[in-house]
Every structure is written in C-alpha cells, then in structure tokens.
TORKE-899713 format. One record per atom (N, C-alpha, C): atom name; residue in one letter; chain; z, x, y; residue number from 1. Coordinates in pm, 1 decimal. Atoms other than C-alpha are relative to their C-alpha. Layout:
N
atom; type; mol; c3; c1; c2; seq
CA; a; A; Z; X; Y; NUM
...
// end
This chain:
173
atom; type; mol; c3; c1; c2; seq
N; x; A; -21.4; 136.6; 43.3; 1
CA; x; A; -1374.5; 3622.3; -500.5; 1
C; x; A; 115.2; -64.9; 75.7; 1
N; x; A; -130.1; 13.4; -111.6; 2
CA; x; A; -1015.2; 3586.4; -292.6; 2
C; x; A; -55.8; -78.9; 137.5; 2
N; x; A; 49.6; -41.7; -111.2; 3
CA; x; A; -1238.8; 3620.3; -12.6; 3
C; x; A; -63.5; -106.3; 48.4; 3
N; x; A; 78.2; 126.4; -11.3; 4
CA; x; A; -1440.8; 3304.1; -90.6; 4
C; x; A; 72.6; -97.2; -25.1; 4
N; x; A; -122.3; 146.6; -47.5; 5
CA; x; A; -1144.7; 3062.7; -149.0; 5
C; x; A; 50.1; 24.7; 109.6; 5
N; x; A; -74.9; 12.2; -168.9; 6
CA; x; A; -1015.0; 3136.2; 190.7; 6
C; x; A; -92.8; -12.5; 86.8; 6
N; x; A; 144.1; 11.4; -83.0; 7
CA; x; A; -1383.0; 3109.3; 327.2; 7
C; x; A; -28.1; -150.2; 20.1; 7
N; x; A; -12.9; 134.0; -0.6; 8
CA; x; A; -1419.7; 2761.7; 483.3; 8
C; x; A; -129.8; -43.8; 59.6; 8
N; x; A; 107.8; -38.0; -17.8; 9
CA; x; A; -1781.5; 2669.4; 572.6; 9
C; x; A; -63.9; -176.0; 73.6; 9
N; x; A; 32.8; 117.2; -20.1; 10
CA; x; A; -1867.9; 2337.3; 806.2; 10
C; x; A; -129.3; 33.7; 46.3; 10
N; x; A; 135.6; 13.5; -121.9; 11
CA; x; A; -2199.4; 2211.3; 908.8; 11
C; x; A; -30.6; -102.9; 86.2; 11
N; x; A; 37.4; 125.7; -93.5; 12
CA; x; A; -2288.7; 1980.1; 1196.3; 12
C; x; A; -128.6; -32.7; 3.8; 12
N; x; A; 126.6; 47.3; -41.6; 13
CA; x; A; -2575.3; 1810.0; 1233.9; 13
C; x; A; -10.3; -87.9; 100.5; 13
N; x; A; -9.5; 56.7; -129.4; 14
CA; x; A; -2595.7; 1645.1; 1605.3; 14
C; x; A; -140.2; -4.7; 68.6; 14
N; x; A; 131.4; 8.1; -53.1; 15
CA; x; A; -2937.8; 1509.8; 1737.8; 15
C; x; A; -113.7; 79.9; -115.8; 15
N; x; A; 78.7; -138.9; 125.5; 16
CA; x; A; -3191.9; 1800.3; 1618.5; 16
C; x; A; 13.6; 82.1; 9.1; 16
N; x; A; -98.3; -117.5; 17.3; 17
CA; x; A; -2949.1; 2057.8; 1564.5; 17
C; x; A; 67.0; 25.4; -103.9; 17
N; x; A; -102.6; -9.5; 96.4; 18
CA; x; A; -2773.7; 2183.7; 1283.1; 18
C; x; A; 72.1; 110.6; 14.6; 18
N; x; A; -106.9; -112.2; -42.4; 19
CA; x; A; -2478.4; 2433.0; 1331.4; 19
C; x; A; 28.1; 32.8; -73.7; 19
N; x; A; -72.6; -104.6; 81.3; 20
CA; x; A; -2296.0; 2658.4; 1082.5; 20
C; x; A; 76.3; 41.5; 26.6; 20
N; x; A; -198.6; -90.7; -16.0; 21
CA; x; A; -1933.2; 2771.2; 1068.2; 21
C; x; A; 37.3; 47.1; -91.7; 21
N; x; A; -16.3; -68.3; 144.5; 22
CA; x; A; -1856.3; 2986.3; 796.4; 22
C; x; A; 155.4; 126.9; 37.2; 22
N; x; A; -129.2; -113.5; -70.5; 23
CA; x; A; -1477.5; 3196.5; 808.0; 23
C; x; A; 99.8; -26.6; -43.2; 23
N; x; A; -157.3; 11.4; 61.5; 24
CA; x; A; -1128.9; 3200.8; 767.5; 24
C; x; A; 3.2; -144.7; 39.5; 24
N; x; A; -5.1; 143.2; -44.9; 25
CA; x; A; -1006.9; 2813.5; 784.6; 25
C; x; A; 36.1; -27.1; 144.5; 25
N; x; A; -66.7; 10.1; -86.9; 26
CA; x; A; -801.4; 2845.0; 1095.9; 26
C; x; A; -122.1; 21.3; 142.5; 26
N; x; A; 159.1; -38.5; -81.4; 27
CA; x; A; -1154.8; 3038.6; 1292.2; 27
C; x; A; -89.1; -96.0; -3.2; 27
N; x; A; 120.5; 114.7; 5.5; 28
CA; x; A; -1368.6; 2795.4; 1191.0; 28
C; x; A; 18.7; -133.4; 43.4; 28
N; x; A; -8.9; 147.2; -123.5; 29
CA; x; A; -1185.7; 2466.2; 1304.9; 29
C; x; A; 2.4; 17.9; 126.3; 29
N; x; A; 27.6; -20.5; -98.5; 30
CA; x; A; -1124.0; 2625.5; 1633.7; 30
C; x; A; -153.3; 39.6; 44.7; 30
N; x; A; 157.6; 46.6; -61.6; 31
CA; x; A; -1504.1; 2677.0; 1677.5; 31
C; x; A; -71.5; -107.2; -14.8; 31
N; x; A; 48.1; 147.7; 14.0; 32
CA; x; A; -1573.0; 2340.2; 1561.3; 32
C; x; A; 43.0; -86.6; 108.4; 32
N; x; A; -87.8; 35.6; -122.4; 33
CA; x; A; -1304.6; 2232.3; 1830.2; 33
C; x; A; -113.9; 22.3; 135.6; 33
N; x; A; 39.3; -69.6; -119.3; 34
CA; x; A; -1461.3; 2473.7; 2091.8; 34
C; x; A; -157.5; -68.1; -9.1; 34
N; x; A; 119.1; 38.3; 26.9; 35
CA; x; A; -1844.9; 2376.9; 1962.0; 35
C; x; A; -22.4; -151.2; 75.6; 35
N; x; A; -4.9; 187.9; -48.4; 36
CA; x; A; -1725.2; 1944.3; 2027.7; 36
C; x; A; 14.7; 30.5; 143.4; 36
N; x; A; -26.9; 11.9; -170.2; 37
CA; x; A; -1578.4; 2046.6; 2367.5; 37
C; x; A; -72.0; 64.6; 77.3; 37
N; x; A; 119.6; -60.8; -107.9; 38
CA; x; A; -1900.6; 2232.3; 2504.5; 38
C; x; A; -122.3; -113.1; -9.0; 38
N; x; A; 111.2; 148.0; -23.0; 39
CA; x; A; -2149.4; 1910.3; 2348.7; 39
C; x; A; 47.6; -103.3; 17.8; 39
N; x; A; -47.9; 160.4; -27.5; 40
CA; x; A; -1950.7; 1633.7; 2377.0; 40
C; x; A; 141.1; 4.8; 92.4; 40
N; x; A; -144.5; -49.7; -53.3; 41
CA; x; A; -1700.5; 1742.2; 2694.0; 41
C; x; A; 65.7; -180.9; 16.6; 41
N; x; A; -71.2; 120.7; 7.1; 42
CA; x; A; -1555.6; 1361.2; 2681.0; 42
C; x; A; 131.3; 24.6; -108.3; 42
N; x; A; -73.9; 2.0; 116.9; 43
CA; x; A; -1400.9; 1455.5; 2362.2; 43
C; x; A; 128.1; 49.6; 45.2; 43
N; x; A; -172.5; -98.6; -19.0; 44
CA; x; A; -1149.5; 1707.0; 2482.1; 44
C; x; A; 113.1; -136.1; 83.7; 44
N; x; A; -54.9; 95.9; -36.9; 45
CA; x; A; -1062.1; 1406.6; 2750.1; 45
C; x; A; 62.9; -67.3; -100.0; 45
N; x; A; -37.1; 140.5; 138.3; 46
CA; x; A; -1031.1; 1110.4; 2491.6; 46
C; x; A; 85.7; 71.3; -117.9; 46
N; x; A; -137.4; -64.3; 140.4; 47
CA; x; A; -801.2; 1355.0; 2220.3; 47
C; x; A; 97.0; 9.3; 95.9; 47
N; x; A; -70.3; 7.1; -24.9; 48
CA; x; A; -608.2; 1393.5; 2496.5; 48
C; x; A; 113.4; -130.9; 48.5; 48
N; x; A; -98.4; 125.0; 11.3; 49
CA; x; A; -506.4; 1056.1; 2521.6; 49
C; x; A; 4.6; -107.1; -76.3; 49
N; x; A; -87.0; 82.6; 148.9; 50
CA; x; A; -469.2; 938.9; 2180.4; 50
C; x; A; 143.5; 49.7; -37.4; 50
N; x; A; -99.7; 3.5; 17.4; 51
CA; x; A; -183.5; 904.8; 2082.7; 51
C; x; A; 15.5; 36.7; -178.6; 51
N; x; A; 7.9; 17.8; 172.4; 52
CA; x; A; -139.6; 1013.6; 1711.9; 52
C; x; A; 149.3; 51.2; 19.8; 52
N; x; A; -128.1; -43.7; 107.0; 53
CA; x; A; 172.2; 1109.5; 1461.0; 53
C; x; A; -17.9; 117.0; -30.4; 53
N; x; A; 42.2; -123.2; 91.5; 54
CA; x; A; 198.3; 1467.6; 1380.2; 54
C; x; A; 111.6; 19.2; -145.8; 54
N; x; A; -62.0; 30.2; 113.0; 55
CA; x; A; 320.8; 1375.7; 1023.8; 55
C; x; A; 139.5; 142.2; -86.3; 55
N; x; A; -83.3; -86.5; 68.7; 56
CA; x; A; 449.5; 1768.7; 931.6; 56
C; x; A; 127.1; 42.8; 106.2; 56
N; x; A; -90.2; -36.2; -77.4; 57
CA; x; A; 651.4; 1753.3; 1250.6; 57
C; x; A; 61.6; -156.2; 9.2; 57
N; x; A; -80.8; 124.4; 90.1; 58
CA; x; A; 797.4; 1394.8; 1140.3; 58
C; x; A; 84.3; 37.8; -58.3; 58
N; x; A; -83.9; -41.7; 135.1; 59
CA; x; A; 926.2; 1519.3; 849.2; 59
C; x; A; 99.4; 101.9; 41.5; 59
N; x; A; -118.1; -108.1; -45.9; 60
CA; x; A; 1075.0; 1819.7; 975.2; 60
C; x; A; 89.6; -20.6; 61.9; 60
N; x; A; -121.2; 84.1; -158.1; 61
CA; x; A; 1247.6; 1648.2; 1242.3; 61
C; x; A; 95.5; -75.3; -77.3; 61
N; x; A; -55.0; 122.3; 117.7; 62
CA; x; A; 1378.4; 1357.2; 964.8; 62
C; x; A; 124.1; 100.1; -72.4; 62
N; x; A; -91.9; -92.5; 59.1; 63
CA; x; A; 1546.7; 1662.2; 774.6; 63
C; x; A; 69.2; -1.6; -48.1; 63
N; x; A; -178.1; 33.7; 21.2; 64
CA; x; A; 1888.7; 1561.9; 635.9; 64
C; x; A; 25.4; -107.1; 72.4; 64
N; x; A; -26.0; 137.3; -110.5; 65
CA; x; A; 1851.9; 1216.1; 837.0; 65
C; x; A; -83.3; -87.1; -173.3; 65
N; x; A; 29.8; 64.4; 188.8; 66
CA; x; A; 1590.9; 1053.5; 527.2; 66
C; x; A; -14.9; 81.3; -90.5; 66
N; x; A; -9.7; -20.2; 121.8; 67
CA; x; A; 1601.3; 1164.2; 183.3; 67
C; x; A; -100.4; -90.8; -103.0; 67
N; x; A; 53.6; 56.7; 156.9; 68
CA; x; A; 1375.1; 1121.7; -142.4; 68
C; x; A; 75.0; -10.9; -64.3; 68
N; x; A; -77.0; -3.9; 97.9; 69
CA; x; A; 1553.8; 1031.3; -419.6; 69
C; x; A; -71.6; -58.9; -109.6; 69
N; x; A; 35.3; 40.0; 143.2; 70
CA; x; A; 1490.2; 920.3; -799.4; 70
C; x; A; -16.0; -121.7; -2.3; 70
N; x; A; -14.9; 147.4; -15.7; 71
CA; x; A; 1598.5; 557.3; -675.3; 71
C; x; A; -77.5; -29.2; 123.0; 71
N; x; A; 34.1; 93.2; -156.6; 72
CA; x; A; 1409.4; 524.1; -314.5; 72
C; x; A; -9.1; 101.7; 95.9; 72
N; x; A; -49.1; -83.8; -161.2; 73
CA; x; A; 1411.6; 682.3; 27.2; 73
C; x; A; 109.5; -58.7; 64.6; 73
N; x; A; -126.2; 67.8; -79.0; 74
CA; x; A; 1760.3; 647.5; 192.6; 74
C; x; A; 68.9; 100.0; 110.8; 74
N; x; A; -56.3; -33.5; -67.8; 75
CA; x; A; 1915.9; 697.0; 484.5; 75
C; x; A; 117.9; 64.2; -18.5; 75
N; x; A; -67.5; -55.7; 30.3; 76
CA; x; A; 2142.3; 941.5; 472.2; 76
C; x; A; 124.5; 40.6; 115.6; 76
N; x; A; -110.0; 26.7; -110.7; 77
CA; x; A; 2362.1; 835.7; 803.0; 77
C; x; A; 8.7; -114.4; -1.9; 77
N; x; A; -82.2; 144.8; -23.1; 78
CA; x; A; 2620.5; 553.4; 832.7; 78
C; x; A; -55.6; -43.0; 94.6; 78
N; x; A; 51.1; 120.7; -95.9; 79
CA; x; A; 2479.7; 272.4; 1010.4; 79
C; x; A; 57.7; 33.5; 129.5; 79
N; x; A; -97.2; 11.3; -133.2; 80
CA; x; A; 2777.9; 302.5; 1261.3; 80
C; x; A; -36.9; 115.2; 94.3; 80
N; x; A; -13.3; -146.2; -84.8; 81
CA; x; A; 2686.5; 667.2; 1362.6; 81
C; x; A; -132.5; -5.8; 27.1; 81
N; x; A; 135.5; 21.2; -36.0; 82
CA; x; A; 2293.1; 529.9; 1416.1; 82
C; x; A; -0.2; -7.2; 156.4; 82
N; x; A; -108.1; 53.2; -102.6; 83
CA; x; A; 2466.0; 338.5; 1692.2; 83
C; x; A; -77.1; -166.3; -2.6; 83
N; x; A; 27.1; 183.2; 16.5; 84
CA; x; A; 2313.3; -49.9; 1786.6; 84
C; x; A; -129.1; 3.8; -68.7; 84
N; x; A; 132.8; 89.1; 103.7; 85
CA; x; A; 2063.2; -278.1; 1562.3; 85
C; x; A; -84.6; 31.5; 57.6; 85
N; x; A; 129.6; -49.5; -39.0; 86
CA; x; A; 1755.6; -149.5; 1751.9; 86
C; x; A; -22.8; 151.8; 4.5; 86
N; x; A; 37.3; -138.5; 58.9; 87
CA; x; A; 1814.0; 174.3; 1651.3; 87
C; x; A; -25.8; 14.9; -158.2; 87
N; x; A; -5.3; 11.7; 175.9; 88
CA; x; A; 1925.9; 104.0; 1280.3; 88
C; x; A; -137.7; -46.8; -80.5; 88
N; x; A; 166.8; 25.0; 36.3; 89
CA; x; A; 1575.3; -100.4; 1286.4; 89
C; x; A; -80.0; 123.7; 5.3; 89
N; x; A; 118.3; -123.4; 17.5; 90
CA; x; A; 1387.0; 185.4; 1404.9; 90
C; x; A; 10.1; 110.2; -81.2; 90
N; x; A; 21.3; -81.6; 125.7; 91
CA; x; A; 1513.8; 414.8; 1137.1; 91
C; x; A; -22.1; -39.0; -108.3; 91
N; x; A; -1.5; 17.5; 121.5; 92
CA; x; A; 1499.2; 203.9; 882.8; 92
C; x; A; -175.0; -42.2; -13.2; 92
N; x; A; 181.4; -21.4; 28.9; 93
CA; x; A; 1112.7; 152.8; 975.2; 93
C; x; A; -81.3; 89.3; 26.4; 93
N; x; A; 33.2; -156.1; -3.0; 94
CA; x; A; 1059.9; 511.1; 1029.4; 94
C; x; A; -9.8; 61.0; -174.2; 94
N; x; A; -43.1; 17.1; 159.8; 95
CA; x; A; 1168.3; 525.7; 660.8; 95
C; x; A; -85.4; -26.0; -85.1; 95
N; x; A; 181.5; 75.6; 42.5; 96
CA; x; A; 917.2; 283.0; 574.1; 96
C; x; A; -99.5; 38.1; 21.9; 96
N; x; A; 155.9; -74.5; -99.1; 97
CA; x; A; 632.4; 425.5; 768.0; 97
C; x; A; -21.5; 117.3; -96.3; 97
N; x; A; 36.5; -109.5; 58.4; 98
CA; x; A; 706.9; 765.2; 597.6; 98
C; x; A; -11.9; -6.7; -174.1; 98
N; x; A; 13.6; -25.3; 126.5; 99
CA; x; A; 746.1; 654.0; 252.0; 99
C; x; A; -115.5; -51.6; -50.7; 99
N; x; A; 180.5; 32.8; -7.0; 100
CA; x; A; 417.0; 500.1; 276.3; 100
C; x; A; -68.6; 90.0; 32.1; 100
N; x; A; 131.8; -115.7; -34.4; 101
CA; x; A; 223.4; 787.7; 443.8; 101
C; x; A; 24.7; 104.2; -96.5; 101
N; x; A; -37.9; -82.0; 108.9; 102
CA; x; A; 391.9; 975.4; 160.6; 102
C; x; A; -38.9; -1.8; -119.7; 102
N; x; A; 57.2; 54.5; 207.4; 103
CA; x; A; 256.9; 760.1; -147.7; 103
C; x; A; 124.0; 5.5; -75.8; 103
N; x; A; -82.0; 27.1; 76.6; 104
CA; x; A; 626.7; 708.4; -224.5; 104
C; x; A; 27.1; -128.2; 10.6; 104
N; x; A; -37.5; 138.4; -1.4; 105
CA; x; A; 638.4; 340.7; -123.2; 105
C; x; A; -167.9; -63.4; -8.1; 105
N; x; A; 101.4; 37.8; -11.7; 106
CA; x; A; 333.2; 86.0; -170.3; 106
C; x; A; -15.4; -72.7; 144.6; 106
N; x; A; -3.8; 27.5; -124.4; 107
CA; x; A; 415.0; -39.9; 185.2; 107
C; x; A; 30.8; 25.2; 106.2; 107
N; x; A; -95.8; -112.7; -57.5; 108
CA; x; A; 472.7; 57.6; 523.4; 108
C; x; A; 69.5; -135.1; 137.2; 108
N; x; A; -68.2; 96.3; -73.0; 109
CA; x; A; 663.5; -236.2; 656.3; 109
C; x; A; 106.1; -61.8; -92.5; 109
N; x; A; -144.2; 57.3; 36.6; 110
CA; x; A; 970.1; -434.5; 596.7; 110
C; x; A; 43.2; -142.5; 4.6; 110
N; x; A; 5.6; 182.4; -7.0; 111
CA; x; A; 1043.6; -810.3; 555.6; 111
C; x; A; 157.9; -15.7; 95.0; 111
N; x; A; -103.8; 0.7; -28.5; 112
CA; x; A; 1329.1; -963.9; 774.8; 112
C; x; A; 114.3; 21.4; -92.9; 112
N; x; A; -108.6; -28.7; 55.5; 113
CA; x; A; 1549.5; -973.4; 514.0; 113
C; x; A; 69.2; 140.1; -79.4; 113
N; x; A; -35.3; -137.2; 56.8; 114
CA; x; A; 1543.7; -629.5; 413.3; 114
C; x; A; 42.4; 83.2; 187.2; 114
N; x; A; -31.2; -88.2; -206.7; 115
CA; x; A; 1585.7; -522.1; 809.9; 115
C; x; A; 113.7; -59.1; 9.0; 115
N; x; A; -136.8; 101.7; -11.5; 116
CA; x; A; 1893.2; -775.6; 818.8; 116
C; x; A; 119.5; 76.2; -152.9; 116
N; x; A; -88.1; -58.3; 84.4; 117
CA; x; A; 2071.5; -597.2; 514.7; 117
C; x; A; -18.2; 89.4; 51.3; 117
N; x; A; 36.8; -143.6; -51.7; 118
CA; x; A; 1984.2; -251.9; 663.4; 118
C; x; A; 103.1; 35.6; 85.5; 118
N; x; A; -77.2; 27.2; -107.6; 119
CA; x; A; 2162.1; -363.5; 974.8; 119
C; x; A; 150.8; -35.6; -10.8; 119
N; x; A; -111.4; 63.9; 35.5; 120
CA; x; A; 2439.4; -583.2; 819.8; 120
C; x; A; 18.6; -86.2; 105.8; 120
N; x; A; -9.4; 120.5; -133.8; 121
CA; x; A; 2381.0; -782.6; 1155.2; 121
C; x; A; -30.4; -165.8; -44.4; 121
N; x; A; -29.7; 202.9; 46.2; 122
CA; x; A; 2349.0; -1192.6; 1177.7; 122
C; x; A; -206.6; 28.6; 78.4; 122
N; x; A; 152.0; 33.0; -45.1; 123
CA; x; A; 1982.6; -1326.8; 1175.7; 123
C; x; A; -55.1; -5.5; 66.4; 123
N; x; A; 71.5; 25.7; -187.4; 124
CA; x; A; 1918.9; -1422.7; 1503.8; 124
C; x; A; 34.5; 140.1; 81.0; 124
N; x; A; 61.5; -124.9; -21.8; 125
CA; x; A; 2017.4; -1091.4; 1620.3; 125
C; x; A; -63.0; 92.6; -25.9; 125
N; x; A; 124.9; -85.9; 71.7; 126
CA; x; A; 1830.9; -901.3; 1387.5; 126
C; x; A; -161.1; -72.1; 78.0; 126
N; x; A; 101.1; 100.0; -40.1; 127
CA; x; A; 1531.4; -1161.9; 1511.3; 127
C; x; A; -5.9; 45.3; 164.0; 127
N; x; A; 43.7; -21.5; -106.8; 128
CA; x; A; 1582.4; -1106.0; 1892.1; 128
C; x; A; -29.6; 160.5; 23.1; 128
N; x; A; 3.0; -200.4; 32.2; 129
CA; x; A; 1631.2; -669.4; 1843.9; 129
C; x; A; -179.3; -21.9; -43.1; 129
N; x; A; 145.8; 8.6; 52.5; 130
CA; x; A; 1265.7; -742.0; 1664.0; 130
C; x; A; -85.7; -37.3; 142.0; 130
N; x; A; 103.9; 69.1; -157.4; 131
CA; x; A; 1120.3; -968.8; 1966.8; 131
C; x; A; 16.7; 120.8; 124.6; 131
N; x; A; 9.7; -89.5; -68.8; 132
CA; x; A; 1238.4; -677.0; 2179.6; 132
C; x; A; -69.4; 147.8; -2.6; 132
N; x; A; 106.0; -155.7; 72.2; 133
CA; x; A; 1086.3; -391.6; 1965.8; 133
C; x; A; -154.2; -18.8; 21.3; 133
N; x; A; 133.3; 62.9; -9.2; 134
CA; x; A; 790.8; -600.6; 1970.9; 134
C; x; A; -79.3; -1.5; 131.4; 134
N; x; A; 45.2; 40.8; -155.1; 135
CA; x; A; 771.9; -670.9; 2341.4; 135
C; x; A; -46.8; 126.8; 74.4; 135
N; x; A; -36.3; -129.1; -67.5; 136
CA; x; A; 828.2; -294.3; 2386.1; 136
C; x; A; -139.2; 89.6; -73.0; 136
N; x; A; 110.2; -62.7; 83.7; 137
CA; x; A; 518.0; -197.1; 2137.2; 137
C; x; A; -8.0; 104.8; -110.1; 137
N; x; A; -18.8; -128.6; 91.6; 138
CA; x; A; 712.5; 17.5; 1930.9; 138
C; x; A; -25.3; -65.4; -195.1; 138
N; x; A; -27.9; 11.8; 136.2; 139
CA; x; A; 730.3; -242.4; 1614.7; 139
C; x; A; -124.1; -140.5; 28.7; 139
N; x; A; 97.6; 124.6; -24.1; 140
CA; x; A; 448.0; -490.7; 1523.6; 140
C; x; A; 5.2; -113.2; -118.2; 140
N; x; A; -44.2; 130.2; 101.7; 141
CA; x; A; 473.0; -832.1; 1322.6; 141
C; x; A; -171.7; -7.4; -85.8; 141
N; x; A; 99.3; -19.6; 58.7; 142
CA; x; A; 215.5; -762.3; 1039.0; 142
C; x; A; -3.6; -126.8; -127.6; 142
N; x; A; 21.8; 107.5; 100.7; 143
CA; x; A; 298.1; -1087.5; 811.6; 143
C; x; A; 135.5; -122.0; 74.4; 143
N; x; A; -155.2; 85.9; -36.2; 144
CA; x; A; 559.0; -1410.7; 838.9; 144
C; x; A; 134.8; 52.4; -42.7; 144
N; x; A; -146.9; -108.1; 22.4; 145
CA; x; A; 870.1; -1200.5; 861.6; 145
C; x; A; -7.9; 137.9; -42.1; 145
N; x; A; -1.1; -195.4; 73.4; 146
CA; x; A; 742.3; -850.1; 784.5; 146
C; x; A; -36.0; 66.9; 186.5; 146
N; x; A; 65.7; -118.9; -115.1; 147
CA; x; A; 725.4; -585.4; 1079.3; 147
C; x; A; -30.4; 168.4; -84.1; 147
N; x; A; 37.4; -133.1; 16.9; 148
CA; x; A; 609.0; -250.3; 1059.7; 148
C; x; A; 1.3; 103.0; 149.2; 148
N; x; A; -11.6; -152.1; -111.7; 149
CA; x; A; 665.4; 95.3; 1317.9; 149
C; x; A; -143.2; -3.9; 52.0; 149
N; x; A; 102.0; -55.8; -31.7; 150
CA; x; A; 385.5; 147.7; 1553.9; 150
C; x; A; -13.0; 113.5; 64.6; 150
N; x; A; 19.6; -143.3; 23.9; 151
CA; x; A; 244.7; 481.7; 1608.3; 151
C; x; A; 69.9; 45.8; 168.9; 151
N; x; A; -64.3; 24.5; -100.6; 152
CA; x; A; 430.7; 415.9; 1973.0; 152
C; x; A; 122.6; 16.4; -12.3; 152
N; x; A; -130.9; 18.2; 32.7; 153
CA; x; A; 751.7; 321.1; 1825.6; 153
C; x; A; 31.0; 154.5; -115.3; 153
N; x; A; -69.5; -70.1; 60.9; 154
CA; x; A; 770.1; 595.6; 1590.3; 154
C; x; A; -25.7; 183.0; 122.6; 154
N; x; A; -4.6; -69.6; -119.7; 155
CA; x; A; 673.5; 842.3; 1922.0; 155
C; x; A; 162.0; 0.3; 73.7; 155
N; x; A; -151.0; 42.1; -59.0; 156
CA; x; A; 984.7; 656.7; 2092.4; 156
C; x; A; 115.6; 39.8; -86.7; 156
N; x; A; -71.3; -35.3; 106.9; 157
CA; x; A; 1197.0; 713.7; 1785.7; 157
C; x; A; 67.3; 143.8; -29.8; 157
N; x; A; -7.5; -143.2; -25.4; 158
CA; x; A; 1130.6; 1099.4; 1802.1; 158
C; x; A; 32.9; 53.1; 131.5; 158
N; x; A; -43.8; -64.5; -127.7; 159
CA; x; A; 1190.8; 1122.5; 2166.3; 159
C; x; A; 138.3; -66.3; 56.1; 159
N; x; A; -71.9; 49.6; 24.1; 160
CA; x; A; 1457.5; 877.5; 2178.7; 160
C; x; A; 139.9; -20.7; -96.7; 160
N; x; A; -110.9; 6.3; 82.9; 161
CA; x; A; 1665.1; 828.2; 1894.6; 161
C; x; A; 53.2; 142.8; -100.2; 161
N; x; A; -15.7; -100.6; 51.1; 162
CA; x; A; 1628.3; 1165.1; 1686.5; 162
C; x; A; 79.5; 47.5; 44.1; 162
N; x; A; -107.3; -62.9; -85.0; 163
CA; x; A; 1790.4; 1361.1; 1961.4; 163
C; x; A; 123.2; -46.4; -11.2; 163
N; x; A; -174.2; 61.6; 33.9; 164
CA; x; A; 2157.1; 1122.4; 1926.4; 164
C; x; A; -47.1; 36.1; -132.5; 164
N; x; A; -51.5; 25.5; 141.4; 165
CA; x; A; 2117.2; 1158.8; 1528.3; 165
C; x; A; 31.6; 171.9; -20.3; 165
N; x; A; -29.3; -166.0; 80.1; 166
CA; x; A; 2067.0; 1561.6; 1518.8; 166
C; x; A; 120.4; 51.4; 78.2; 166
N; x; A; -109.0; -138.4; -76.7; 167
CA; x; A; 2321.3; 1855.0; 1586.9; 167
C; x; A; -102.5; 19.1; 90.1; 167
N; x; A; 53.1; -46.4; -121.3; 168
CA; x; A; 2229.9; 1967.7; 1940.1; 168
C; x; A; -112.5; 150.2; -34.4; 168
N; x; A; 73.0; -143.3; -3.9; 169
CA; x; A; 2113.3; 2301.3; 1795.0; 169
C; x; A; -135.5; -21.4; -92.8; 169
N; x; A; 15.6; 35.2; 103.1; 170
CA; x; A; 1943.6; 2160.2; 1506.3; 170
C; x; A; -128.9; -84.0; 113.6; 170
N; x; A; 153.7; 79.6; -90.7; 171
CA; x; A; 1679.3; 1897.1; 1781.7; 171
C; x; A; -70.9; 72.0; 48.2; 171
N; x; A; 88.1; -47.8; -97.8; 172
CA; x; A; 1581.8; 2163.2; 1941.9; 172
C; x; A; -113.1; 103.4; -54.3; 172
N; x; A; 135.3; -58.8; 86.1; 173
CA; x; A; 1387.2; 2327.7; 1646.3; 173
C; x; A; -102.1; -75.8; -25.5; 173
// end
C-alpha cells in the first residue's frame, strides 16, 4: 500500500497513440520529459528559452531578507543597506510577487503610493526609478499607478541585487 502512494502513473494521448508511465514520481516525469523530447524535439528547444521563476529557489534565496508575519510580509533590511530607490522598488515588488504566489496577499502589485512610502523618496523620483524599471522590462504598469515585478525583473533581482543583500557565504548556497 506505501508502494502505491509513491506510485505516480501519467498517460499521454498524442495523435493515435496512447503512452503509459507508471513509477516512482521522480522516474516517471523524467520519461515524460525524455518521451516530449524524442516526439516533439522543438520542445526541448522552446523550454530552453523560456524564461520562468523557480519559485522554491526564490524563497530560499529571500531567506532572512522577507519574512511572514501575523501582520504582513516585511522586509527585514533597512532601506539604507538595500542601497538606491530602484533597488528598494525591486524588493519591495519581489515581496509582492511572492506574497501573491504564496496566497498570503490578494495581489501581486503595488500602487505608487505604497512604492513611495517603501522608499521614503519624493514622487517624481519614485515615478522616474519606475519609467526606468519599466523601460528595462523588469517592472510592468498593470493599472493607473499600480506596477507589478516581471518574471525578467524578478530574474534581474536574483542575479543582481540578492548577491549585495546576502553574506558572501550565505549567496553562494
């Protein structure tokens, strides 16, 4: 019985073919993998240049940088030690992004005026830092005054800004 909750069992059906994968979970997506990239060799191409989020290596990375709490998700480094307003933006909509893909926030964007307290900066620079995030593809304008992280910007974020926030020994896990 053990034996059959760890037993994971896909079937394909492709043209007039039906396939069977039946096995440990880990065996069976890699032949589902291996199965796509012998009928459909485009695929292996085209995954390799999407661009996705790997959400459990987000988090891990985030570590002692955001925090859940009882009241919110909060940053858990002084603004000053972020370093300039186009960083402080991109954590504070990294923040956002995750407490949404988390189901701890109902949104995964931020209105100017919540990015402008975040910052403690003056409007119009909060406003041009945005037009530059924007220009750059990392942050996208999803309402009148709301942005949100794109799956670009929170790429840039992890290769970019993470590295200055962690201990040296600590980025490289």
């Amino acid at each position: 019985m053990t034996e059959e909750k760890s037993s994971l069992e896909v079937t394909i059906r492709f043209r007039d073919t039906e396939t069977r994968f039946v096995g440990k979970p880990d065996d069976v997506i890699q032949s589902v993998l291996k199965y796509f990239y012998k009928i459909l060799p485009g695929y292996e191409l085209i995954s390799n240049l999407t661009l996705t989020v790997d959400m459990e290596d987000l988090l891990r990375n985030i570590k002692g940088l955001i925090v859940f709490t009882p009241e919110g998700i909060v940053v858990t480094i002084p603004r000053e030690k972020i370093g300039g307003e186009r960083d402080i933006i991109l954590v504070h909509l990294v923040k956002s992004y995750i407490g949404f893909k988390t189901g701890r926030t109902g949104k995964d964007s931020l209105t100017m005026n919540e990015i402008q307290s975040f910052t403690g900066g003056k409007f119009g620079t909060v406003g041009a830092r945005l037009s530059e995030l924007t220009s750059l593809g990392w942050v996208e304008r999803v309402g009148r005054g709301e942005y949100r992280i794109t799956t670009l910007g929170v790429k840039a974020f992890m290769d970019e800004i993470l590295p200055k926030l962690k201990p040296k020994e600590e980025s490289k896990s």
